[in-house]
Structure formats: C-alpha cells, structure tokens
C-alpha positions as CSV (number, residue, x, y, z in Angstrom):
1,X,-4.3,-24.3,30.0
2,X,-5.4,-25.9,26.8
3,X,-8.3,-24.1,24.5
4,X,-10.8,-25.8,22.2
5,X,-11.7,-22.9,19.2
6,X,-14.7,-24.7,17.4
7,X,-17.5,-24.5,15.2
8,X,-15.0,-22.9,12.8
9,X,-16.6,-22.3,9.7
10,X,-13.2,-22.0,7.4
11,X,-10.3,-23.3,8.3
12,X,-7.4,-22.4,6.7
13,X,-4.6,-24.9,7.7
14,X,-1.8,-24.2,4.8
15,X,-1.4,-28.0,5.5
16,X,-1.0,-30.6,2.8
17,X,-2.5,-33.1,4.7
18,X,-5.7,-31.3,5.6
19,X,-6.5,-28.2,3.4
20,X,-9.4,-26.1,4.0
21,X,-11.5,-27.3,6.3
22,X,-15.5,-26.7,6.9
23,X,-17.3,-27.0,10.5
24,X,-14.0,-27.7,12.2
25,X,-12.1,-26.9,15.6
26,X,-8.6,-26.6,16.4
27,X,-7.1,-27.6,20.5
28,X,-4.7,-25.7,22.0
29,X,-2.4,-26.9,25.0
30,X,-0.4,-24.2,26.1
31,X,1.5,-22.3,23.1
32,X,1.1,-25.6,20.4
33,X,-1.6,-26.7,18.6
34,X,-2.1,-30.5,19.3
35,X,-5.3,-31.2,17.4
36,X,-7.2,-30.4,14.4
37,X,-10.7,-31.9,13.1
38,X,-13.8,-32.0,12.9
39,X,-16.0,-29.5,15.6
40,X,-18.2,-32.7,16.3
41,X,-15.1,-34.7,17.0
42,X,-13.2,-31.7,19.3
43,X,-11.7,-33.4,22.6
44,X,-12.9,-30.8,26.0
45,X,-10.3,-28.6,26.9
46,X,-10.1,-26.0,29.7
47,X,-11.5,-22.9,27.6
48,X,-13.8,-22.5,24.7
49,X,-13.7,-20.1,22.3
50,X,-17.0,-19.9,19.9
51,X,-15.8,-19.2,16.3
52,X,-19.7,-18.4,15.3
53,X,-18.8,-20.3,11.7
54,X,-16.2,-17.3,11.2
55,X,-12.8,-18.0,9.5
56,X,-9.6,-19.1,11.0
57,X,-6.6,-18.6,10.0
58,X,-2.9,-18.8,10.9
59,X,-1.3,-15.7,12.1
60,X,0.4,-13.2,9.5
61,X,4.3,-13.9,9.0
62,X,5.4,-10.3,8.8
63,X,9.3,-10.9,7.7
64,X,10.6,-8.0,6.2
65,X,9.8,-4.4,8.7
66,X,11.8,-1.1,10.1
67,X,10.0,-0.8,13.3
68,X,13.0,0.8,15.3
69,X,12.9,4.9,14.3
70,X,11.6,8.3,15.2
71,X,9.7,10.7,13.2
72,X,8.1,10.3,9.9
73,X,8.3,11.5,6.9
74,X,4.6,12.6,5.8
75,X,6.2,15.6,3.8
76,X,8.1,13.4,1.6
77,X,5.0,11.6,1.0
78,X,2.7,13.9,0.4
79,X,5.8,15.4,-2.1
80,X,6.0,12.1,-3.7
81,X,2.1,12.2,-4.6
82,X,2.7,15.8,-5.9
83,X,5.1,14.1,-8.8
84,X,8.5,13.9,-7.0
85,X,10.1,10.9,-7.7
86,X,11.3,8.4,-4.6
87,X,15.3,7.4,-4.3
88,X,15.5,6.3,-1.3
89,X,17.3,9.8,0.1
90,X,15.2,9.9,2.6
91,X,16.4,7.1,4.5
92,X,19.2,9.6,6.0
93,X,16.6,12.2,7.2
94,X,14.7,8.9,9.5
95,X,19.0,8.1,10.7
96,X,19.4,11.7,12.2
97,X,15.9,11.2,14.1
98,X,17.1,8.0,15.4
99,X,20.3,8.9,16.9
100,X,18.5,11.9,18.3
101,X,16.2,9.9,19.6
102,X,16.4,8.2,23.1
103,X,15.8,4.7,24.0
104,X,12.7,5.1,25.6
105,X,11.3,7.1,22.8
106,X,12.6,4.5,20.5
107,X,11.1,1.9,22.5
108,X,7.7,3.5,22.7
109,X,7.3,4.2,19.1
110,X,8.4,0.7,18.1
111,X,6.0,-1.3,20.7
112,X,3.1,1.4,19.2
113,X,3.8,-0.5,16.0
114,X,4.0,-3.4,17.1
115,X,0.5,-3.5,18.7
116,X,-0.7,-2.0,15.9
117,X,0.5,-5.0,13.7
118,X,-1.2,-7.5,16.7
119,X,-4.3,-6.1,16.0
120,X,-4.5,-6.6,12.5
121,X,-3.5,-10.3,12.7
122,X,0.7,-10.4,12.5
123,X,1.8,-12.9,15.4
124,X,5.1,-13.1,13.9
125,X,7.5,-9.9,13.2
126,X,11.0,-9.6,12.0
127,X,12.1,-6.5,12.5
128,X,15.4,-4.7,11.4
129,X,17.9,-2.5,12.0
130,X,19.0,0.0,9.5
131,X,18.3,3.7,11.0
132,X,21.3,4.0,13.2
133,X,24.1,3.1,11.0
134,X,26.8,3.7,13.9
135,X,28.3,1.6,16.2
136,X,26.3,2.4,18.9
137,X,23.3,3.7,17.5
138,X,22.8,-0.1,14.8
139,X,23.3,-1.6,18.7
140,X,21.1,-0.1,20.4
141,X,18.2,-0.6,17.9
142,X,19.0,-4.0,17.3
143,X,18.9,-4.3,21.5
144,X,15.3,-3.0,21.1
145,X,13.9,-5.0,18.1
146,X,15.5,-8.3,20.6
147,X,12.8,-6.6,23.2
148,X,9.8,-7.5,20.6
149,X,10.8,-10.5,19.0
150,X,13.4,-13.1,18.1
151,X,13.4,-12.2,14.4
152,X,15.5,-9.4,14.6
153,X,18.1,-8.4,11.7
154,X,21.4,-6.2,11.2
155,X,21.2,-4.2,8.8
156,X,23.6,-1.5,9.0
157,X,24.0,-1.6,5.7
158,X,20.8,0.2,4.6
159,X,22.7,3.2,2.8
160,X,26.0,5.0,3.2
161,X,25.5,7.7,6.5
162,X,26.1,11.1,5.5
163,X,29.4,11.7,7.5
164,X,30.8,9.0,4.4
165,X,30.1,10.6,1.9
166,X,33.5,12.2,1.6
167,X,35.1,9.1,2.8
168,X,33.9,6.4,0.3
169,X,31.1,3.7,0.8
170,X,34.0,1.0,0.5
171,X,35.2,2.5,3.8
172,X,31.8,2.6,5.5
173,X,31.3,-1.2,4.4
174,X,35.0,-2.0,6.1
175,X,33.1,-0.3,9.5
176,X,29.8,-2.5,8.5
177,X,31.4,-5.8,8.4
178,X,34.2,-5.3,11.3
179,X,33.6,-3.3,14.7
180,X,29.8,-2.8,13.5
181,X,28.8,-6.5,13.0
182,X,31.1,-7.2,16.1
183,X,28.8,-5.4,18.7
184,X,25.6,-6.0,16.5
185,X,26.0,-10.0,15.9
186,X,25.0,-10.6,19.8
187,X,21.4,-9.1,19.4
188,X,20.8,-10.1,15.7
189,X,19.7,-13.3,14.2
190,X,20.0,-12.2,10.7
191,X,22.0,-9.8,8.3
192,X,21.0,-7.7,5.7
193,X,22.0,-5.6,2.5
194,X,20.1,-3.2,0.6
195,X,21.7,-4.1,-3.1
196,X,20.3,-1.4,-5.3
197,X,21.3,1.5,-7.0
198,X,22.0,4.6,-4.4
199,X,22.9,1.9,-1.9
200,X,25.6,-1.1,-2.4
201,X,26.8,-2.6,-4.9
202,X,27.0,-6.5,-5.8
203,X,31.0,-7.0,-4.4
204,X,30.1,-5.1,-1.2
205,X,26.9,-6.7,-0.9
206,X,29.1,-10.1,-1.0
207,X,31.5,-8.4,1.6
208,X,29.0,-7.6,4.0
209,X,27.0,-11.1,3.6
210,X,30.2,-13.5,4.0
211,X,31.1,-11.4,7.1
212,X,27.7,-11.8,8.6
213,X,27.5,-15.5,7.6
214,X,30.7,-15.9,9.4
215,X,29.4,-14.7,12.5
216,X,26.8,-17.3,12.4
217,X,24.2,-14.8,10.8
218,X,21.4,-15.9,8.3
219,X,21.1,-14.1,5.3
220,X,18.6,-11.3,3.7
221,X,19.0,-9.2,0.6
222,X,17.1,-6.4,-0.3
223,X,17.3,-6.5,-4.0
224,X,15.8,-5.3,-7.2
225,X,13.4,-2.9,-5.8
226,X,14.4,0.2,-7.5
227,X,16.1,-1.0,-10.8
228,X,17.7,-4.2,-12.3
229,X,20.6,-5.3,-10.4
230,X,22.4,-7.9,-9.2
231,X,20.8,-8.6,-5.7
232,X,18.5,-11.6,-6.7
233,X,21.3,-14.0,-7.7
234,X,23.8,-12.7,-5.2
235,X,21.2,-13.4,-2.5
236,X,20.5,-17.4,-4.5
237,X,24.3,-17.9,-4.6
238,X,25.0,-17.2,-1.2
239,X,21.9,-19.0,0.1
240,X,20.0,-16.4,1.8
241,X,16.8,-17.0,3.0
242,X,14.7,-14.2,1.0
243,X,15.3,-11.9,-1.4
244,X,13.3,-9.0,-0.7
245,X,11.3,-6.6,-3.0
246,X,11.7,-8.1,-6.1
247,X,10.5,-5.7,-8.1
248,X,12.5,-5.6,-11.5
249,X,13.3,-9.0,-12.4
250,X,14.6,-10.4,-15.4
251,X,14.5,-14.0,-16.7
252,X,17.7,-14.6,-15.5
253,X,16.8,-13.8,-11.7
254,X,13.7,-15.6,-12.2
255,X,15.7,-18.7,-13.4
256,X,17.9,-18.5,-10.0
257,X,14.9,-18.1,-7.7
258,X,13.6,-21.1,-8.9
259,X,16.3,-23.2,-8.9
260,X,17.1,-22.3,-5.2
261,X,14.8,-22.1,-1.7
262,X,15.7,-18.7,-1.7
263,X,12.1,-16.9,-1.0
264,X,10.9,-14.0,-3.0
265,X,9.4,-11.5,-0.5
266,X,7.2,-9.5,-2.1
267,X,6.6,-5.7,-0.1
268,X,3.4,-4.0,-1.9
269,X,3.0,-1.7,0.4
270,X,6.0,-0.1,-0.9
271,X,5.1,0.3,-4.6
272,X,1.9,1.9,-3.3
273,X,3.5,4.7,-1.5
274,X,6.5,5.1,-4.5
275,X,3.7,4.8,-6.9
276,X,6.1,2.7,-8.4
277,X,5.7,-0.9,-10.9
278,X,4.4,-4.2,-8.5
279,X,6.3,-7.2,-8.9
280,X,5.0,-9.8,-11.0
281,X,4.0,-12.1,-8.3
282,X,2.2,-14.3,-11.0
283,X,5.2,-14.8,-13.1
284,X,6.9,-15.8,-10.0
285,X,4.9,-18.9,-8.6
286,X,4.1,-20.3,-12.1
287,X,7.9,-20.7,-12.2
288,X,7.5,-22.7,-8.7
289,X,9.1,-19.7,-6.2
290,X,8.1,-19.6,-2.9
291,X,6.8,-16.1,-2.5
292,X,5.6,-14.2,0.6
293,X,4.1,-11.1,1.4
294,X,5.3,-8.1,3.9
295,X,4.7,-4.9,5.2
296,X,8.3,-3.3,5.0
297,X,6.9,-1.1,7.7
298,X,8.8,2.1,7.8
299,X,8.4,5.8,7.5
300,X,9.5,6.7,4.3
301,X,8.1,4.4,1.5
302,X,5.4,2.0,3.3
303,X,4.5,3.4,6.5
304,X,1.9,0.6,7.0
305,X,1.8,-2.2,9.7
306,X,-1.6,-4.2,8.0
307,X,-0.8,-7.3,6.4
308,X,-4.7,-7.6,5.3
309,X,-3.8,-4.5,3.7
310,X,-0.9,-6.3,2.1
311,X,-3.2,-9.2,0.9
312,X,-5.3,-7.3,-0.7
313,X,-2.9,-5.0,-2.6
314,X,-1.3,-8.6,-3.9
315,X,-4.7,-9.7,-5.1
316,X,-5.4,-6.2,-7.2
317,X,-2.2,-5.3,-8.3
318,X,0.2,-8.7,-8.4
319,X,-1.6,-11.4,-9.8
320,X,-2.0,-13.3,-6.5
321,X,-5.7,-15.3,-6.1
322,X,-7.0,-14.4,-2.5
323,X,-5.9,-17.8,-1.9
324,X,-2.1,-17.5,-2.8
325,X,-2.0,-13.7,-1.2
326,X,-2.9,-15.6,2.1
327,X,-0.4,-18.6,2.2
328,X,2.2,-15.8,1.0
329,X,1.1,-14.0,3.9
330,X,1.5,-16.7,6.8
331,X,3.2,-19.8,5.3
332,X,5.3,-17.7,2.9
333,X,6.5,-15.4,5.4
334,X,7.2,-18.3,7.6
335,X,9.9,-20.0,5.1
336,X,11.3,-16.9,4.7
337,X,12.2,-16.5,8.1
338,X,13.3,-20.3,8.0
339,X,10.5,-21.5,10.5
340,X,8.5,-24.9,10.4
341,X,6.6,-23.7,13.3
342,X,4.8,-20.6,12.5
343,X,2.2,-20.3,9.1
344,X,0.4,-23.4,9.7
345,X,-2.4,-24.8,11.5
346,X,-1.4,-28.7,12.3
347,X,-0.5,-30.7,15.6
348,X,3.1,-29.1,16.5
349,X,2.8,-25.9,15.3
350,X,2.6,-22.7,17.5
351,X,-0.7,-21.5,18.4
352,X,-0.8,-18.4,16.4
353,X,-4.7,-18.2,14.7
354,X,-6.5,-15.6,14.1
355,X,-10.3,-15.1,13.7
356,X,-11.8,-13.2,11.3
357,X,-14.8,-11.2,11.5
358,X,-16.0,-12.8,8.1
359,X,-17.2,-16.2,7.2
360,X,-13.9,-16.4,4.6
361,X,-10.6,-15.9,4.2
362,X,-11.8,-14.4,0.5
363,X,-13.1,-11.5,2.6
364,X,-9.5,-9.9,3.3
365,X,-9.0,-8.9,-0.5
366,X,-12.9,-8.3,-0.9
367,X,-13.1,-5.8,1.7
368,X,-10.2,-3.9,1.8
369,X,-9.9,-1.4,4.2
370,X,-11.8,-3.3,6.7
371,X,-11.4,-4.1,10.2
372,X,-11.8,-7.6,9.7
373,X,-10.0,-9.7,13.0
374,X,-12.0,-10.7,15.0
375,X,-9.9,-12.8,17.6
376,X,-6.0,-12.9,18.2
377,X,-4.2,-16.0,19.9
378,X,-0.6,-15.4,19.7
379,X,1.3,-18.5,21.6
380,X,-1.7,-19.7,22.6
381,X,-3.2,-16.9,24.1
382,X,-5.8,-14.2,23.7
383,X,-4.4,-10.6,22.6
C-alpha cells in the first residue's frame, strides 16, 4: 500500500538536489520512497500520515554495534567512574557469558536491543560478532545477528580468548582466518579487526583482513581508539569501508582518510563511558572525510542503543554542528555500510523516516535526554 506523510514541517532529505525542505510531504509505495515535494503538490495515496509541521528525517544508520551477548558489566562501570582505568580486559568476562549462554537467551537479549534501538529512530543496524571467539560459539552469534539484519559482521578477532594466552595470539589469528572464517563467512557480510594495543597488531590485522577479503568479505577496522597505532592506514590501504573509533589520530592517518573513501566512524558513546579523549570530528570533515556516527552498543564501554543520544554527544563534545551530527548519523552511517539506499530521503530510496516529536532536527542535540520520535517507518511501515 503506498502512504502520503505530509504537512512536514522540516524535511531533512541529505539530498543534493533538494536539501531541507519546509511545508513538504514525502509518498511511500511499498518499502521505497517514490516522491518528494511540496505538501500542496502531494499525489493521494492509500494512507495518510499527519506530520503536525513536525520534523522528518531519514532513519539512523547504526553501523558499528555488539548486540549478540549476555550479562553486563555495570561493576566495571561503575569501577571505571571510581578512577579505574578501561583496557578493554573486560571483553573476556562478556565471551564467558556468551558461551554460557543459550541461543534463546542470546536471541532474547539481542531482539530487546534491537527494539530498543527502533524506538529511538535506528532502521538500519549492523551488528557484529566478537563475544564467542570459537568456532562454534563466533557461528552461532553471527547465525543470530543474520536473524535481525543483513548488516551483520565477523569479528572473531575482537581480542585473544583466554585459553591463548599460553599459546600465542599469532596462533589464535591462524584459527581466526582458517576453520573460524570458514564456518562464519556463510552468515557474515563483513569482517572485522580490533587493531589496537591489547588486541592485534598491524601484520595480523593484514592476515585476518586479506583472509576475509578473500572470502568475499567487506572490510572493517577498529582502529585507534585506545592509542596511536596503525589501524587507520591499514584499514585505507586495504580499502575497507570504515575505520572505526578514531580516536587518536595523527596527521598522517588524517592524510590517508582523506585521500581514500574509507569512512571515519566515530563511536561517542564509548569515550563517554571510558571517560576517555573524543575524536576530533571537526578536524576530520574540514579535511573532506566522510564521517559517521554510532552507538558501538555493547556492555562494557558504551552500553547505549540511542543514536539521538549519539548526536548530541557529537554536537557537545566533537565539534559536529547539529547539522553534520545528523547526516553522520543517517547518511554517514549509510556509506559506511556501502549503501545508496538507506540515509536519504529521495525517489528510490528505502522508506526508512522518522518523525520527530519537535518542529527541528536542531532539537536532538538541544534536548538531550529526550524522548523525541515521534513516528517510525522502517521499509515502509509503521513500527
């Protein structure tokens, strides 16, 4: 059935061609947008739905979460906020409630999330492995995340498991890139590598990446988040879509970024619950990088699923105008996951929108904290 939204009062199309637009209406046939103009102008359709001069907006892009776990970790948090400092240790604690964990439980906890994130505007998730880091256990939770979306990414190499820790990490990445990726590649779309200190280094990194692109995988770095390193370039010379984090950047990395279309994914959320340095998003777009914005939903460093939240955090602590924070957020997200369809609101697009519960887009960083979506379509229809 098609669906007339009108009498828009911002409309927020992240397309060249049309920009913001006032008093306007957007048609919906099915799960693609096939109209845009003027609410005088809008053509009938089957259903109406009465934007009351609200904002509309495309759906978030969330590209970068760890949906698939059990537990949390709230005593590690509330430690870190006593003065203890984050390493990113904790990541093995979240693997042993995983494996212990069964599918349905799994499942549950994941789809929680995932709602959770609806509400608050994402229409678009990538969601990745990383708290298995077994054969069978990276599998199964990449068998899950396929349950909940499309975007779904291998990332068995998050850290070294403890039962390698006597054995070597070069031995754990030979497991990674042969029998692992083997059974994983079926269920995953992407790979990824956390290239940081306490994790893998830049050759392994390479190891695991080539391996993945092999197997037809598209490529994701996590890189730079906790010190300088060599993540950024590695993920610009092998062509991976987004470098994520971002967080300690020299001129160097900053050179590579904008020489590439590698995307600079930019995970606030995270530096909030580390109390740790934001990236300079700023210094990033001046030097033309595409940049977008994600929760890294997970339990230990940024157990959040709000991408208004994320917005926000961009606009206070990373230099972003409410403006920018929002293309990062939806268009942003969307070239890091490679996708012309999704972060836009133009004829051919998917019908992901959201309604706000404010006349602005501005409102999202202005009233933080806020409950501020009003209306959900997600292909086209009502959530």
């Amino acid at each position: 059935m098609s669906l007339v939204v009108t009498n828009i009062g911002e409309l927020i199309t992240n397309d060249p061609e049309r920009g913001v637009r006032r008093d306007a209406a957007v048609v919906v046939d099915g799960d693609e947008i096939v109209w845009v103009g003027d609410s005088a102008e809008a053509p009938a359709a089957d259903l109406r739905l009465d934007a009351d001069g609200a904002a509309v907006l495309p759906g978030f892009v969330d590209s970068h979460s760890h949906l698939i776990f059990a537990g949390d970790r709230a005593a590690e948090f509330g430690a870190r906020m006593a003065g203890e400092r984050y390493t990113g240790g904790g990541i093995r604690t979240t693997v042993e409630a995983t494996r212990a964990a069964s599918d349905d439980e799994l499942r549950r906890s994941a789809r929680r999330l995932a709602s959770e994130a609806l509400r608050q505007g994402t229409t678009t998730l990538e969601i990745k492995s990383g708290y298995g880091l077994s054969v069978a256990d990276e599998t199964r939770s990449l068998r899950l995340a396929a349950e909940l979306t499309e975007e779904t990414t291998f990332l068995g190499a998050h850290v070294v498991p403890s039962e390698y820790a006597d054995r070597g990490a070069d031995e754990y990445v030979d497991l990674v890139r042969g029998e692992m990726l083997e059974a994983a590649a079926k269920h995953a779309k992407w790979i990824d590598v956390f290239c940081d200190r306490g994790a893998f280094d830049g050759e392994q990194a390479r190891a695991i990446l080539k391996a993945g692109a092999e197997r037809g995988l598209g490529l994701r770095v996590h890189a730079n988040q906790l010190g300088p390193g060599p993540g950024v370039r590695l993920a610009v010379e092998m062509g991976a879509a987004s470098a994520d984090h971002c967080t300690h950047l020299d001129d160097a990395d900053v050179d590579a970024l904008a020489g590439s279309d590698t995307v600079a994914t930019l995970l606030p959320g995270a530096e909030f619950s580390t109390r740790s340095p934001y990236p300079d998003a700023r210094r990033l777009l001046d030097a033309g990088i595409t940049v977008a914005l994600a929760t890294d939903c997970n339990p230990g460093s940024s157990y959040t699923t709000s991408m208004p939240f994320c917005v926000a955090l961009a606009v206070r602590e990373m230099g972003l105008t409410p403006t920018e924070a929002v293309t990062a957020a939806t268009a942003g997200g969307a070239a890091a996951l490679r996708r012309t369809d999704l972060g836009r609101i133009s004829p051919g697009a998917r019908a992901d929108l959201i309604v706000l519960d404010a006349p602005s887009h501005l409102h999202l960083a202005y009233r933080p904290g806020v409950p501020l979506i009003r209306h959900v379509l997600q292909h086209g229809a009502p959530r």
